[in-house]
N, C-alpha and C positions, 0 to 999 in steps of 0.2 A: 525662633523668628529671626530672620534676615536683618542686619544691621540698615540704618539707613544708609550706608557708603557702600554697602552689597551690591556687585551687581552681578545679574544672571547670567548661567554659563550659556553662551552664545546658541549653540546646540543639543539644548536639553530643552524639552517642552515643559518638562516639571516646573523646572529653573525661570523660564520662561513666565511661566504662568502665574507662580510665586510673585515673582515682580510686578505684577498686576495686580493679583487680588489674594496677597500673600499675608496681610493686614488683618486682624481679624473686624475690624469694625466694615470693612469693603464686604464681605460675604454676608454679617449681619445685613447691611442696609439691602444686599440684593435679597437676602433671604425676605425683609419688612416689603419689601416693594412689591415681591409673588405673593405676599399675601394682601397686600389691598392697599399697607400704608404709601401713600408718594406723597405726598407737602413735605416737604420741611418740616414745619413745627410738631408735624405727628412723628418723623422719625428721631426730631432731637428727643421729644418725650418718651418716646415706647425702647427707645435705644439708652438713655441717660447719657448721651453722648453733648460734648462740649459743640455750639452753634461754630466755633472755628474748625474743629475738627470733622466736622459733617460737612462744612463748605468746600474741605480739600479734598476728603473724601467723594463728595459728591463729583466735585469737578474733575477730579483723575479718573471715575469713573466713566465721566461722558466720553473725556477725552481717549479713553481706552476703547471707547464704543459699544459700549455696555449699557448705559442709560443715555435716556432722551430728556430731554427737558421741555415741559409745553407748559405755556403759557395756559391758566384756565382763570385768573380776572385781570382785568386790563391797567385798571386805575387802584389803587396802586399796582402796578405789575406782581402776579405772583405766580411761579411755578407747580407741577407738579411733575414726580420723575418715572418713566416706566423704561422699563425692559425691554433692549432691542432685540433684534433675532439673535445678537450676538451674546446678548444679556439671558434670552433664554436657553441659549445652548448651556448655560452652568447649570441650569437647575435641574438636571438630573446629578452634578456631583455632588451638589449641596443635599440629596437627597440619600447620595451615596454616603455624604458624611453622615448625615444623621441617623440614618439605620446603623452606623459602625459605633456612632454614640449612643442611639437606644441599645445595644449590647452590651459593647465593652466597656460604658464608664457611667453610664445609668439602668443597666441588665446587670445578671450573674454571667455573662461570656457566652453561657449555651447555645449549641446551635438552635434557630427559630426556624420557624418555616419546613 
């Protein structure tokens, strides 16, 4: 994992992308979010992730243009976060990860399919 003083080689999309959503707690929350969870309090619980560390996380998300944030009560104000178009352009590599996890590091390696 990429130091926090790392920065990405200018011209590598890998590198690039790393820098974004190179974190593993940033793929978790996109992974909770395609499945249904978006509050806050359901991803600080279903993730066991610290309420500051999900605030940054969250917010480097938006700002990456990945997740939205909408308001759904007013009083007190409360969010919930979904998946932009850009947000679901990842979920097919998060799909890609997981099959190479149900293989290689929770399978015997055999080819499937």
């Amino acid at each position: 994992m990429p130091h926090a003083s790392w920065i990405p080689e200018a011209h590598c999309a890998v590198a690039q992308s790393l820098g974004v959503v190179g974190d593993a707690w940033d793929l978790l929350i996109v992974r909770d979010v395609t499945r249904g969870i978006r509050r806050f309090d359901q991803l600080a619980i279903e993730l066991g992730i610290s309420r500051k560390v999900l605030t940054e996380r969250l917010r480097k998300l938006e700002e990456h243009g990945l997740l939205a944030r909408h308001a759904y009560r007013q009083a007190p104000v409360r969010y919930e976060y979904r998946l932009t178009p850009r947000g679901q352009a990842l979920v097919p590599v998060l799909v890609a990860l997981q099959d190479w996890g149900d293989r290689w590091l929770l399978g015997d390696g055999s080819a499937t399919g």
